[in-house]
N, C-alpha and C positions, 0 to 999 in steps of 0.2 A: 504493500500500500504506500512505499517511501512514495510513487515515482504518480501517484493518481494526487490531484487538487480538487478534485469536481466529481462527486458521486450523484448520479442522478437517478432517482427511483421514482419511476410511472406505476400505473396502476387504477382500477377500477375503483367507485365509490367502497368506505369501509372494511379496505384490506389493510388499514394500518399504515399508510403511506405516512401520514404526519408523524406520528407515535412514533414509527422506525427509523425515520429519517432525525427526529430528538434527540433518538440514541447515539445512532451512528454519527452528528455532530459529536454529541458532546465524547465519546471514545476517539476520536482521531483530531477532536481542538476545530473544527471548523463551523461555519458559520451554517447555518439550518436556516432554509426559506422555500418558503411553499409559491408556485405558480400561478396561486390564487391570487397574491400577495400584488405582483405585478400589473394587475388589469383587471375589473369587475365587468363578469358578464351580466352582459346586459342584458339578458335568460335569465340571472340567477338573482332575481329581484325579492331577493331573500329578509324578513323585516327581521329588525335587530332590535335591543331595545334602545340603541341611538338611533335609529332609521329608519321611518314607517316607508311601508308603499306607496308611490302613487297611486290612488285608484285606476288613473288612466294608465299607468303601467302594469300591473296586476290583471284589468281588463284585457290588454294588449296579449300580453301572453296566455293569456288563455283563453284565446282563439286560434291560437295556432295546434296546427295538427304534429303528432309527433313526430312526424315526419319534417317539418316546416321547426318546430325544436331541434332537433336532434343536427340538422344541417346549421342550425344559430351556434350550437355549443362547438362545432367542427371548424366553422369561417372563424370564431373567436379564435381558436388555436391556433389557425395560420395566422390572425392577423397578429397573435402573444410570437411567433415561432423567430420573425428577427429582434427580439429584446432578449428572449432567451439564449441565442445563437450566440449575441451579444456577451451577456453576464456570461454565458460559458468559458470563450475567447479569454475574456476577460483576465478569468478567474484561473482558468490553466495554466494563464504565463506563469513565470519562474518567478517567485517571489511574492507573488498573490497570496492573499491570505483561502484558504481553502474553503469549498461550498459545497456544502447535502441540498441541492435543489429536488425536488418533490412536488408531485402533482399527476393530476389525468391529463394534462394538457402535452406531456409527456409523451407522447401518440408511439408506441410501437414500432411503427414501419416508419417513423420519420427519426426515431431517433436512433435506430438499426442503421442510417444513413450518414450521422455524423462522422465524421473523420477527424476531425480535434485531439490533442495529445494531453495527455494526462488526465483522462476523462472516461471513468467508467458506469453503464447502466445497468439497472434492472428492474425488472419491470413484478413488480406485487399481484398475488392473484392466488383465488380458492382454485379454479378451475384449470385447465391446462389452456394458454395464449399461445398464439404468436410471435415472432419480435427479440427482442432481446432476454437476456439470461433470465431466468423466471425465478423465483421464492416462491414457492406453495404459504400462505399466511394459514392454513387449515391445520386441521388437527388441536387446535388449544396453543400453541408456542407462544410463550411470551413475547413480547417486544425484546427482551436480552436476548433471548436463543434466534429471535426474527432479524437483532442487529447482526448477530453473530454470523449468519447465514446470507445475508446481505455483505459483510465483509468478506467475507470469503470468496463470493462468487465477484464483487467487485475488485479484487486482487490478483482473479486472475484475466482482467483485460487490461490492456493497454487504452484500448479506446471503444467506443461503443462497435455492436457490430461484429464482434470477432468473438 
């Protein structure tokens, strides 16, 4: 793990992507930040108790078909994909301080694509994916035996994709 700056773990809703990517900062001293963090979909008009809804936004989305969602949550990705290419870059040169980036936004087949150096992925999931190195979150495994497994498999790439 000397030679990786940038661990990157994708993943589906509540496979633990946040939780394990906490760990895995704080065991290797780097910095944890979620892809959420970056950009608010404008689909995920989520109320908080700082944030009520728009009605007119709340209305808006749900009239859409999930079909007509699921292509909103997809164009958000592409249009997150050069910030995150960005903080990658970034974050790999030599001397950067280290980053657990985390998120769905994370897509599989695009980050299977990356060629960047000191940067390895994996992608969180119950079920068997596609894409980059997998972690099964199933079975009961803590978030320590989830980090543990996540380093592992993050130690043996050099960069996404291999």
């Amino acid at each position: 793990m000397r030679d990786v700056r940038v661990v990157l773990i994708g993943g589906t809703s509540n496979t633990g992507k946040s939780t394990v990517a906490e760990a895995v900062a704080e065991r290797l001293g780097f910095e944890h930040r979620s892809t959420d963090g970056l950009a608010r979909h404008p689909g995920r008009p989520w109320r908080t108790p700082e944030h009520e809804v728009p009605p007119h936004v709340a209305e808006h989305y749900g009239t859409l078909t999930t079909d007509e969602l699921l292509a909103s949550v997809l164009d958000h990705y592409e249009r997150l994909r050069p910030r995150i290419e960005k903080l990658i870059t970034d974050r790999a040169g030599a001397g950067a301080p280290g980053l657990v980036l985390e998120g769905s936004a994370l897509w599989p087949t695009w980050v299977a694509r990356l060629t960047g150096p000191r940067t390895a992925a994996v992608w969180l999931t119950a079920v068997d994916a596609l894409g980059p190195a997998r972690v099964d979150t199933g079975g009961g495994r803590t978030a320590a035996e989830l980090a543990d497994a996540v380093l592992t498999v993050a130690a043996a790439q050099a960069r996404p994709g291999r």
